[in-house]
ZADO-1210 file (C-alpha; in nm, 4 decimals, padded with zeros to 6 digits):
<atoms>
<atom x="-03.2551" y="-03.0705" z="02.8041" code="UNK" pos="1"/>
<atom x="-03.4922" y="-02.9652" z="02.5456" code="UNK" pos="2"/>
<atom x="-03.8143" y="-02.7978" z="02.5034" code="UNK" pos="3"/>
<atom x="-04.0879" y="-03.0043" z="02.3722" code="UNK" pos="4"/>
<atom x="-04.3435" y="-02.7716" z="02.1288" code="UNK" pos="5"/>
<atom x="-04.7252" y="-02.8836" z="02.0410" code="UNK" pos="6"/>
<atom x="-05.0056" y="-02.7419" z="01.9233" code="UNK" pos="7"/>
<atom x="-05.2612" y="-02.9881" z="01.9445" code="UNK" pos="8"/>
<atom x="-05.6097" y="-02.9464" z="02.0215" code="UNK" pos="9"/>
<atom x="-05.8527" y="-03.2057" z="02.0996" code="UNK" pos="10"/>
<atom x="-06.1338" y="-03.1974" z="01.8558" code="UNK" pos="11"/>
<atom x="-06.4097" y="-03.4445" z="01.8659" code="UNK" pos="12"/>
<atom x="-06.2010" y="-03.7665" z="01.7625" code="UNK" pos="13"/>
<atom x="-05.8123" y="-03.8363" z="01.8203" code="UNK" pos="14"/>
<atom x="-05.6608" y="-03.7783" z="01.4866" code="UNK" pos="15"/>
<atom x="-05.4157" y="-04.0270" z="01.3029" code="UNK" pos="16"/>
<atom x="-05.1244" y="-03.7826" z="01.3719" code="UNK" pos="17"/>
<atom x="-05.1832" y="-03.7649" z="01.7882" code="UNK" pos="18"/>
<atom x="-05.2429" y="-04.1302" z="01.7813" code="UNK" pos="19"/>
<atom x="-04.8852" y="-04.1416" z="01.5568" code="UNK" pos="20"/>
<atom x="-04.7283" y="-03.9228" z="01.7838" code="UNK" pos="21"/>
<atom x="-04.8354" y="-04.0716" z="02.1448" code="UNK" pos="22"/>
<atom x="-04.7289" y="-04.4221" z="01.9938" code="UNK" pos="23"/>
<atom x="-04.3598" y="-04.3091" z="01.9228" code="UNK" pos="24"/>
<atom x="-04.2791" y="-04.0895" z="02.2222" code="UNK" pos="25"/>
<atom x="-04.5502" y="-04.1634" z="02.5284" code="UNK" pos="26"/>
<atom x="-04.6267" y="-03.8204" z="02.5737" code="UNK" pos="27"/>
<atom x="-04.8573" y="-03.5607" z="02.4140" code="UNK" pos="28"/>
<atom x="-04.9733" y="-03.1790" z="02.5438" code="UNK" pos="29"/>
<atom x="-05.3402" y="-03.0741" z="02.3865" code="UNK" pos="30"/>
<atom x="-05.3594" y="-02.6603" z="02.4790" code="UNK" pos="31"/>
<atom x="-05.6759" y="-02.4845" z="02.5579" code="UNK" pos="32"/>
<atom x="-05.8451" y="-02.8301" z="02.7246" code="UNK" pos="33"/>
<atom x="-06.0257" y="-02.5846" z="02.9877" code="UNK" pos="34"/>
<atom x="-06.1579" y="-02.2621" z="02.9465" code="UNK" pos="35"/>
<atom x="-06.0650" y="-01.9748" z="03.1946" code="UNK" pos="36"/>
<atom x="-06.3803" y="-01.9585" z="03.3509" code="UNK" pos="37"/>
<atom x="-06.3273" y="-02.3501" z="03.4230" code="UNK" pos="38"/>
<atom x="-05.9752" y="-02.3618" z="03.5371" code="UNK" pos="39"/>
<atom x="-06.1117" y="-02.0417" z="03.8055" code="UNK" pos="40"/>
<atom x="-06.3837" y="-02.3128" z="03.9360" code="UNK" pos="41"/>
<atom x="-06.1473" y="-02.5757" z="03.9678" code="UNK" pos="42"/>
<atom x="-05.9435" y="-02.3576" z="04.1510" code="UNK" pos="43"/>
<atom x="-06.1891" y="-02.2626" z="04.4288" code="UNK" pos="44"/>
<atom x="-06.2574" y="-02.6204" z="04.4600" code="UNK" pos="45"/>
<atom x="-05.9223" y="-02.7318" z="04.5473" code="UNK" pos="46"/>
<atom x="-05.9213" y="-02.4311" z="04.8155" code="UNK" pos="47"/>
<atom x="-06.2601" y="-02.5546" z="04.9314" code="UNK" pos="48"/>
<atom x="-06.1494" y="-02.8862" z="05.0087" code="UNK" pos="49"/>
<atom x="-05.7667" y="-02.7736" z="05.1268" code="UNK" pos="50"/>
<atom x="-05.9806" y="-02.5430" z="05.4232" code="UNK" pos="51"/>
<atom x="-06.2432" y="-02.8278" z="05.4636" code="UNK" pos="52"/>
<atom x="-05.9883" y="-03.0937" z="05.5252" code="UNK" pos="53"/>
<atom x="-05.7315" y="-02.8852" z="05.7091" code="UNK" pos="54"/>
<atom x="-06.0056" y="-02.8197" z="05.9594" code="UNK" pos="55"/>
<atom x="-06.1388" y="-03.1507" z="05.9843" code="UNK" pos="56"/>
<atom x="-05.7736" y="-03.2860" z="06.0346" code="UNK" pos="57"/>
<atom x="-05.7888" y="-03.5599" z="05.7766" code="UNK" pos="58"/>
<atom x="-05.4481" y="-03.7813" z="05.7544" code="UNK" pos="59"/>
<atom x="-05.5999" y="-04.0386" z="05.4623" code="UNK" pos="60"/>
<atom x="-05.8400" y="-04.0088" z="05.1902" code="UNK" pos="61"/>
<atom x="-05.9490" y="-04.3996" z="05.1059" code="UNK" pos="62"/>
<atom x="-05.5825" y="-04.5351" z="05.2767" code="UNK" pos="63"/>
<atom x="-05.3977" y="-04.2407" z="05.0760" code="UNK" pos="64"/>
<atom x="-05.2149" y="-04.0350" z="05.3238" code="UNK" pos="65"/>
<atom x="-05.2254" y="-03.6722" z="05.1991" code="UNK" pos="66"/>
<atom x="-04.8836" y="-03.4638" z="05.1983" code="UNK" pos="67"/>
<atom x="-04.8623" y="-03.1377" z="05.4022" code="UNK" pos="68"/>
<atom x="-04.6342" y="-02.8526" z="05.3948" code="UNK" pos="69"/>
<atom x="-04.5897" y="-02.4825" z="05.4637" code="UNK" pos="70"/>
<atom x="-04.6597" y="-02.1780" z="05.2325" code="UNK" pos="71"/>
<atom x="-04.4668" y="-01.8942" z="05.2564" code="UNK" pos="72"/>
<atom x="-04.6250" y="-01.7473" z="05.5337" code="UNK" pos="73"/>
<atom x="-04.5785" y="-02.0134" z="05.7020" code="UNK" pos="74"/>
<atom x="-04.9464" y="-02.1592" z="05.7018" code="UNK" pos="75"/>
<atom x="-05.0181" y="-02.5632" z="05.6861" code="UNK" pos="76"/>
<atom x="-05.0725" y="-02.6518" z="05.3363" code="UNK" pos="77"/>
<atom x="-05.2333" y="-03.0166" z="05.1757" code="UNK" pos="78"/>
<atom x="-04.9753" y="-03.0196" z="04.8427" code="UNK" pos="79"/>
<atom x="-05.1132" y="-03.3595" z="04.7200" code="UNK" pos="80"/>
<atom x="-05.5100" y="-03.4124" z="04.7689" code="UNK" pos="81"/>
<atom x="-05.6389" y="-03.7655" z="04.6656" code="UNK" pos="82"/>
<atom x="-05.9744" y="-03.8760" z="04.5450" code="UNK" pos="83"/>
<atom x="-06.1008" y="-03.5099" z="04.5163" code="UNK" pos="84"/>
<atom x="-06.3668" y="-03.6106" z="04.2532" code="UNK" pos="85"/>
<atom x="-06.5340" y="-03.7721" z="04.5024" code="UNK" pos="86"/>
<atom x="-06.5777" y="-03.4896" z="04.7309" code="UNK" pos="87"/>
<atom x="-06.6659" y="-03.2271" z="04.4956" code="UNK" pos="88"/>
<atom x="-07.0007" y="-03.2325" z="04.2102" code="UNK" pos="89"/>
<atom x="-06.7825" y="-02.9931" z="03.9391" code="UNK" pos="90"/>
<atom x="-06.4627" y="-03.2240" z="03.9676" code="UNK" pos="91"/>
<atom x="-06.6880" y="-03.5239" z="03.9713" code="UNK" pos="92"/>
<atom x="-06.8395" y="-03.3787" z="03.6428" code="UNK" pos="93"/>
<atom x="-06.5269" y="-03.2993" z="03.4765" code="UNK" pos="94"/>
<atom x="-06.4678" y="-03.6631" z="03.4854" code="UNK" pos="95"/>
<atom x="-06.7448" y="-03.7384" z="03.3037" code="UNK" pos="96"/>
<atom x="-06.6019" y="-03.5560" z="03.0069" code="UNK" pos="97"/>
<atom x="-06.6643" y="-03.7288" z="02.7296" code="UNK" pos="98"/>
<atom x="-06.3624" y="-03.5582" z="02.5735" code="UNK" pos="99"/>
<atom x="-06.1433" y="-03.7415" z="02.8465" code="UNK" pos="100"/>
<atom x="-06.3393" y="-04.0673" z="02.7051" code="UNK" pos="101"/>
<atom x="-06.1321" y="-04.0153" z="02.3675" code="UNK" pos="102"/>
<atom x="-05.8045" y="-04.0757" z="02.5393" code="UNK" pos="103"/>
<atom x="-05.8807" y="-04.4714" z="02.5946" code="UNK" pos="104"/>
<atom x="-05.7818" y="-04.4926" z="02.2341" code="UNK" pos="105"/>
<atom x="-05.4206" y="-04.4650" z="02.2891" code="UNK" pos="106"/>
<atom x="-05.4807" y="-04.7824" z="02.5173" code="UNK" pos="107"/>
<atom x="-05.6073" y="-04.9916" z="02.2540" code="UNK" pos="108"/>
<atom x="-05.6310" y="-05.3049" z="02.2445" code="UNK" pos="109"/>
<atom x="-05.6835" y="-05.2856" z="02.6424" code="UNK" pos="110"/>
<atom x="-06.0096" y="-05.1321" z="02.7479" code="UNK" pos="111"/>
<atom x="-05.9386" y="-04.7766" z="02.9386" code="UNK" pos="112"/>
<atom x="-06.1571" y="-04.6677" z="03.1921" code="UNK" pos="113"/>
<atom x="-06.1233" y="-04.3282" z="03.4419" code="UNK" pos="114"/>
<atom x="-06.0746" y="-04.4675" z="03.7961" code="UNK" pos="115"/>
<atom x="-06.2232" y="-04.2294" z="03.9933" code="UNK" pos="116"/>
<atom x="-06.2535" y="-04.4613" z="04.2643" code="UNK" pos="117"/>
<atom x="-05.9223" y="-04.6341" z="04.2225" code="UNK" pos="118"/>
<atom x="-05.5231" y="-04.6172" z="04.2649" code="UNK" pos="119"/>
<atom x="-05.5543" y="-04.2266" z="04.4615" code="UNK" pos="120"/>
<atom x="-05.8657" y="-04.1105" z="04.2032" code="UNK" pos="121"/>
<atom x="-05.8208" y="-03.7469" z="04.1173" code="UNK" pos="122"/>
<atom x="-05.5075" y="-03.6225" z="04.2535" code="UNK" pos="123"/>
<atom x="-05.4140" y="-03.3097" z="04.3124" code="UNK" pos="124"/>
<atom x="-05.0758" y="-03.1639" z="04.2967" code="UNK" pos="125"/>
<atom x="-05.0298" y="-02.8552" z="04.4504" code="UNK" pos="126"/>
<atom x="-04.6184" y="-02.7840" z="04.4151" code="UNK" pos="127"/>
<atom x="-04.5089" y="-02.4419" z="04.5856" code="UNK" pos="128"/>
<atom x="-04.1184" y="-02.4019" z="04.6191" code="UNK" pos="129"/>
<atom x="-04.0987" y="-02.2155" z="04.9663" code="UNK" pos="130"/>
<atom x="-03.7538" y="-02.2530" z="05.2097" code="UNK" pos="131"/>
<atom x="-04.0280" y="-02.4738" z="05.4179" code="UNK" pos="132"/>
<atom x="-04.1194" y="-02.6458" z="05.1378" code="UNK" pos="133"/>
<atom x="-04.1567" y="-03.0266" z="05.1475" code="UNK" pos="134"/>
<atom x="-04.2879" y="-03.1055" z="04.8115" code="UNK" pos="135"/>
<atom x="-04.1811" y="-02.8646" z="04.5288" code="UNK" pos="136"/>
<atom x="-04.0235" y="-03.1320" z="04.2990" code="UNK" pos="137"/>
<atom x="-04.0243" y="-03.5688" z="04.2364" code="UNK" pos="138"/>
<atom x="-03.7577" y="-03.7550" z="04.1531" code="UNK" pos="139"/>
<atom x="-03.7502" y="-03.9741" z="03.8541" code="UNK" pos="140"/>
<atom x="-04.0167" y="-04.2208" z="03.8394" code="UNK" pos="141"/>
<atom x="-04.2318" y="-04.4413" z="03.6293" code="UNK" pos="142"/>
<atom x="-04.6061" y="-04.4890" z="03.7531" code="UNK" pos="143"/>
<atom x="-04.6228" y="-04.8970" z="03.6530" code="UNK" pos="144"/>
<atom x="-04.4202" y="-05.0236" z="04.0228" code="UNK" pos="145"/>
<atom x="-04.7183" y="-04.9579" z="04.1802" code="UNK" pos="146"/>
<atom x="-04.9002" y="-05.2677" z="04.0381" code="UNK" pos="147"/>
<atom x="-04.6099" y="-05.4307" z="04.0971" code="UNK" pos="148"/>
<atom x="-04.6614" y="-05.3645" z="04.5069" code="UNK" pos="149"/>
<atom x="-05.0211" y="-05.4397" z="04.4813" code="UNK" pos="150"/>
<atom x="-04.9283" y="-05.8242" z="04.3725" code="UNK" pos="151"/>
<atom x="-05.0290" y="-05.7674" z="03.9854" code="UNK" pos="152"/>
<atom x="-04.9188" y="-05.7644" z="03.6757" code="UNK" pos="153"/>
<atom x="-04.8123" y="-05.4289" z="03.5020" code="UNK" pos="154"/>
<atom x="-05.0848" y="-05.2952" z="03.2913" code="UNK" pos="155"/>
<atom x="-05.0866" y="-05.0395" z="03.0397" code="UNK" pos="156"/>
<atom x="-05.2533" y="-04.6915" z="03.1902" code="UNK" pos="157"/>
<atom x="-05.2344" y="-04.3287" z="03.1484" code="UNK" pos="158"/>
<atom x="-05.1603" y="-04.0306" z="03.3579" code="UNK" pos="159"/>
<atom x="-05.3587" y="-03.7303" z="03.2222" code="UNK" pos="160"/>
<atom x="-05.2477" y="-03.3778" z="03.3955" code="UNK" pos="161"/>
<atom x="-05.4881" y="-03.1023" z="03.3612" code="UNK" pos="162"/>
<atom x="-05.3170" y="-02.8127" z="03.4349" code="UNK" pos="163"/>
<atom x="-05.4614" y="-02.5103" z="03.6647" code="UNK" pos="164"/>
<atom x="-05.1140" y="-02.2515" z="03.6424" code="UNK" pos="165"/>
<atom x="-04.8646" y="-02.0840" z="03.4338" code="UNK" pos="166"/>
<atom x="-04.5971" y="-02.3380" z="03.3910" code="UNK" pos="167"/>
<atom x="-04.3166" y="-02.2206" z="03.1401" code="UNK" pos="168"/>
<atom x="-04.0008" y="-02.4448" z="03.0747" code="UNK" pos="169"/>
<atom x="-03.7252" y="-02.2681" z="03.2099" code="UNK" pos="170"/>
<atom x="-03.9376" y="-02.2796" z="03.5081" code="UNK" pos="171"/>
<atom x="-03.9324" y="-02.6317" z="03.5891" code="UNK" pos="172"/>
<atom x="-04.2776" y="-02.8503" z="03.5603" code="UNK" pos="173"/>
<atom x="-04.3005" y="-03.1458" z="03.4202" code="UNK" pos="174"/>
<atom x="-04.0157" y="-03.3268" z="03.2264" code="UNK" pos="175"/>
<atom x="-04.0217" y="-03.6590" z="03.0143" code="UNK" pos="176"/>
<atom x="-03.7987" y="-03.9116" z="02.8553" code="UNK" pos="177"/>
<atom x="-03.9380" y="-03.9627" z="02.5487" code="UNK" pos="178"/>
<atom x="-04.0115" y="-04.2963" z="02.3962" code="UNK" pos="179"/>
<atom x="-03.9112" y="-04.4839" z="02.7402" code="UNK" pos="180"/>
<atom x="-04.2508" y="-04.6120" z="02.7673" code="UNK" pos="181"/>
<atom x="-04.1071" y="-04.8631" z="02.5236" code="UNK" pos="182"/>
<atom x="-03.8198" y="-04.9693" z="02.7708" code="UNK" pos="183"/>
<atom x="-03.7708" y="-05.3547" z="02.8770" code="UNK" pos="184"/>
<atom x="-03.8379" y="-05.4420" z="03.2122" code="UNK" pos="185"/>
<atom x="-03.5209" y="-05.4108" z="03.3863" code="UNK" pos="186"/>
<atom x="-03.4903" y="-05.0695" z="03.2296" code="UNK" pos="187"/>
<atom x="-03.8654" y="-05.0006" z="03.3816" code="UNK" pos="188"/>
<atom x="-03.7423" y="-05.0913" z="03.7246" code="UNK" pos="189"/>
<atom x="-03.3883" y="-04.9973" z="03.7513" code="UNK" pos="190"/>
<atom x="-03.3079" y="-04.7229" z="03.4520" code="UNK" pos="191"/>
<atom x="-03.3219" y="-04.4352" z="03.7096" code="UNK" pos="192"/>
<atom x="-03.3421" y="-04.4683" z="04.0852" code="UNK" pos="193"/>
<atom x="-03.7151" y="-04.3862" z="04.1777" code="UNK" pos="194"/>
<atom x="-03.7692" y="-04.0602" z="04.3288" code="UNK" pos="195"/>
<atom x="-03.4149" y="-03.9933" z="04.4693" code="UNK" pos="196"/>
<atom x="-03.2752" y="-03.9378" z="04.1325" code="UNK" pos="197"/>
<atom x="-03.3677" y="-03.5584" z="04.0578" code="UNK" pos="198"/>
<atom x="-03.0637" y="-03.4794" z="03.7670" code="UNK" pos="199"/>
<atom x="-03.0678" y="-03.3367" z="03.4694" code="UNK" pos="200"/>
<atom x="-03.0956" y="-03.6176" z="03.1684" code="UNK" pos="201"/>
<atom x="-02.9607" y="-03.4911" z="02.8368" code="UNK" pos="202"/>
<atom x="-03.2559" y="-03.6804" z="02.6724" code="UNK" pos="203"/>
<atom x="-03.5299" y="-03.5453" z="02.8695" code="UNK" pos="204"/>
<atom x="-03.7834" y="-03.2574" z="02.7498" code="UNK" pos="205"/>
<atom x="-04.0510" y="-03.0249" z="02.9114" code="UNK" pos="206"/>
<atom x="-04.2821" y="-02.8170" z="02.8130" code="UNK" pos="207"/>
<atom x="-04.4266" y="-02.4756" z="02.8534" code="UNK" pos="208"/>
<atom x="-04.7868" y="-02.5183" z="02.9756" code="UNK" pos="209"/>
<atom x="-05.0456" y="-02.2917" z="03.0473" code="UNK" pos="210"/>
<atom x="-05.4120" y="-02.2648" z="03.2619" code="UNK" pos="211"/>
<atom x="-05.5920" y="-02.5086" z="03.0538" code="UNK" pos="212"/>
<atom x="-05.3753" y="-02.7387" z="02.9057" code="UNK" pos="213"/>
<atom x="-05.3936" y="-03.1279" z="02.9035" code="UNK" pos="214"/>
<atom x="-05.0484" y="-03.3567" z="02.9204" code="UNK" pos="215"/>
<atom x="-05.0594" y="-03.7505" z="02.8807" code="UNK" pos="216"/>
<atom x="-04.8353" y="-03.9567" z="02.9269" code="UNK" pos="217"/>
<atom x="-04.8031" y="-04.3265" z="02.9188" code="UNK" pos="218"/>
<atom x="-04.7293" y="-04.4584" z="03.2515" code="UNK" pos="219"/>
<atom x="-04.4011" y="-04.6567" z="03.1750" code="UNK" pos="220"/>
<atom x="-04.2514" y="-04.3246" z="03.0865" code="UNK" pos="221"/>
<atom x="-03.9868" y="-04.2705" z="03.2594" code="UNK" pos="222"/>
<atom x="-04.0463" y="-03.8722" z="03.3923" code="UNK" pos="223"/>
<atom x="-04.0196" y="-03.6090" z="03.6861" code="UNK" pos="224"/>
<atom x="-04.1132" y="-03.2835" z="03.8421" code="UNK" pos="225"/>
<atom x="-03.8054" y="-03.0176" z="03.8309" code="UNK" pos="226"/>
<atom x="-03.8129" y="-02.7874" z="04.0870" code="UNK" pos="227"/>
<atom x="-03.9042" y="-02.4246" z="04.0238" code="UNK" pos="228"/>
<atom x="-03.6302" y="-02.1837" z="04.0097" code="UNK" pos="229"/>
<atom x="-03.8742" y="-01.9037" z="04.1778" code="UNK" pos="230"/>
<atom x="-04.0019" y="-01.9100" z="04.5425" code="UNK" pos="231"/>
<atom x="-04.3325" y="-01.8161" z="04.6268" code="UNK" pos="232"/>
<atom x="-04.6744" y="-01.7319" z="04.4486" code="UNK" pos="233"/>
<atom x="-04.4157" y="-01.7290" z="04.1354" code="UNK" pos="234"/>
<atom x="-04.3666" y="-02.0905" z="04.1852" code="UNK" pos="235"/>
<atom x="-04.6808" y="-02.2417" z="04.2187" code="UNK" pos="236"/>
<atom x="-04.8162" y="-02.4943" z="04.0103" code="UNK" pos="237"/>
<atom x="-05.1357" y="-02.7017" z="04.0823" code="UNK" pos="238"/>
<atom x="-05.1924" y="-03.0006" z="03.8117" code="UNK" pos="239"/>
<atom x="-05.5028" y="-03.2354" z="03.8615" code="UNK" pos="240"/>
<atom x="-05.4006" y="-03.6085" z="03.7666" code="UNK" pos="241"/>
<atom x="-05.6582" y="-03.8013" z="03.6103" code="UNK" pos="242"/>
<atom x="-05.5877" y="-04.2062" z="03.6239" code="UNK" pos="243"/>
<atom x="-05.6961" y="-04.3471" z="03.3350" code="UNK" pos="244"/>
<atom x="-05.6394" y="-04.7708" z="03.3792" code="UNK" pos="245"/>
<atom x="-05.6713" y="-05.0369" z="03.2500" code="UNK" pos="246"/>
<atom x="-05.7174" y="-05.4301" z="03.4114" code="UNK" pos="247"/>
<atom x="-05.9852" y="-05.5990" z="03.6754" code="UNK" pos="248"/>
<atom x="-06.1399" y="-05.3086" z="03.8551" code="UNK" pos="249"/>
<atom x="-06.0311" y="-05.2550" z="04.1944" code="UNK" pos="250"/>
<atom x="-06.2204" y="-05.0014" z="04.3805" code="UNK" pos="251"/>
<atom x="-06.1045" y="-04.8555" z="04.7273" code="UNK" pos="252"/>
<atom x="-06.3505" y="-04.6675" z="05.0057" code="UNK" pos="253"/>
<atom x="-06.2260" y="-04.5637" z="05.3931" code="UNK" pos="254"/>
<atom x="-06.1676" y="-04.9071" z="05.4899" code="UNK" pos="255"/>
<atom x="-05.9096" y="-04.9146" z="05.2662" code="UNK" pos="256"/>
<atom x="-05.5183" y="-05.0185" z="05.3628" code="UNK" pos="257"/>
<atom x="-05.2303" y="-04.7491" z="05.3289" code="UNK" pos="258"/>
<atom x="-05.0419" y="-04.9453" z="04.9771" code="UNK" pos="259"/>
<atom x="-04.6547" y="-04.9896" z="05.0772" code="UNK" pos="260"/>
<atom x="-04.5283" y="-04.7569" z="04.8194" code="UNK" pos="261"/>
<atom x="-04.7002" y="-04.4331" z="04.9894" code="UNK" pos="262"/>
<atom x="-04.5333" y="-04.5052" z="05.3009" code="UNK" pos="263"/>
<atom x="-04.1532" y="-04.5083" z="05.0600" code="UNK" pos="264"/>
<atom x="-04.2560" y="-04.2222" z="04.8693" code="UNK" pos="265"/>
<atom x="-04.3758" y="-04.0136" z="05.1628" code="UNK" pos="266"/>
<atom x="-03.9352" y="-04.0350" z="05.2586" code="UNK" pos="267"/>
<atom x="-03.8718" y="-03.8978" z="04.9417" code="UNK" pos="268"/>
<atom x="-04.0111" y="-03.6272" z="04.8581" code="UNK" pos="269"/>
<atom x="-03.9209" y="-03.2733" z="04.8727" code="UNK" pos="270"/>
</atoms>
């Protein structure tokens, strides 16, 4: 297990060199993305809509059941919020970034678009590794299945994480198996067993991020979420996922059916 190291920034274009580099492996980390000010916003925003919905006892956001657990005092938590652009004006505006709009390059020749209103829209990942835990860590997984359950054909998208805490490698986060994006399709759907599979992979990296930072990855990349080694406050890490897709646009509002895979991953997580 490696460490991955990048210094990129995002300027006002995508330069020949991140284009280069997302091509070969599937995965690039841009630092500095938000400013402090912006990831403390963000922040009180997720709260905002953890107390709103906690009180209002929502199950489902748009068919997408929403993933509870405990923090360390023992308080109900929401650890993965779905569609939270669309209940919120600042996270609404952050996808209307037009630095976000520079990404759809690395989708060329498809046309990319941000689906705020599609697959779960702006998730939010709020890991905490607590003994009550039920969600500090996911098991091996590529993102492209998914079509597979909704009856269509795999299309290229992106998964863009825009990280909110202190993440450094040796204490878990995010970790990647570089250049699998390329894999065949048997590989795609049978390389690693999805979301059970949480082992170490000699081949894999991660990365130490920071408040601010922006990681994406192709979503045929095979890649997971290691556990913290720290309990508590120590632990946390809170990453907002950003789809960006590609394909016939497929829209979802509260009328919207629970899709098949939620109801498997909901078994596997931990």
């Amino acid at each position: 297990m490696n460490k991955w190291e990048s210094n990129f920034q995002m300027g006002e274009t995508l330069t020949q060199d991140q284009l280069e580099n997302f091509e070969k492996h599937g995965v690039i980390v841009f630092r500095n993305f938000l400013t402090a000010e912006k990831v403390k916003l963000y922040l009180e925003e997720i709260k905002r809509l953890e107390k709103t919905w906690l009180e209002e006892k929502r199950e489902k956001i748009n068919g997408i059941p929403l993933k509870f657990g405990k923090d360390e005092l023992g308080n109900k938590t929401i650890q993965r919020l779905s569609f939270t652009s669309l209940f919120s004006d600042a996270l609404h505006e952050l996808l209307n970034d037009e630095r976000l709009k520079q990404l759809f390059s690395f989708l060329i020749p498809f046309d990319g678009r941000i689906a705020e209103n599609e697959k779960d829209g702006l998730v939010v990942n709020n890991y905490l590794n607590t003994p009550n835990s039920k969600f500090s860590q996911m098991g091996w997984h590529t993102d492209s299945p998914r079509d597979l359950f909704l009856g269509q054909k795999i299309m290229p998208m992106l998964n863009v994480g825009i990280h909110l805490d202190e993440c450094l490698f040796e204490n878990g986060g995010l970790r990647v198996l570089p250049g699998t994006h390329k894999q065949g399709f048997l590989k795609l759907l049978f390389g690693k067993k999805y979301f059970i599979d949480n082992k170490d992979d000699k081949d894999e990296v991660g990365f130490d991020i920071h408040p601010g930072d922006l990681s994406v990855h192709d979503g045929r990349l095979w890649h997971r979420v290691k556990q913290s080694p720290l309990f508590g406050e120590a632990s946390r890490r809170r990453v907002m996922y950003v789809p960006i897709v590609t394909g016939k646009y497929k829209p979802k509002d509260d009328t919207s059916k629970t899709p098949f895979y939620h109801l498997f991953t909901s078994k596997v997580h931990k």
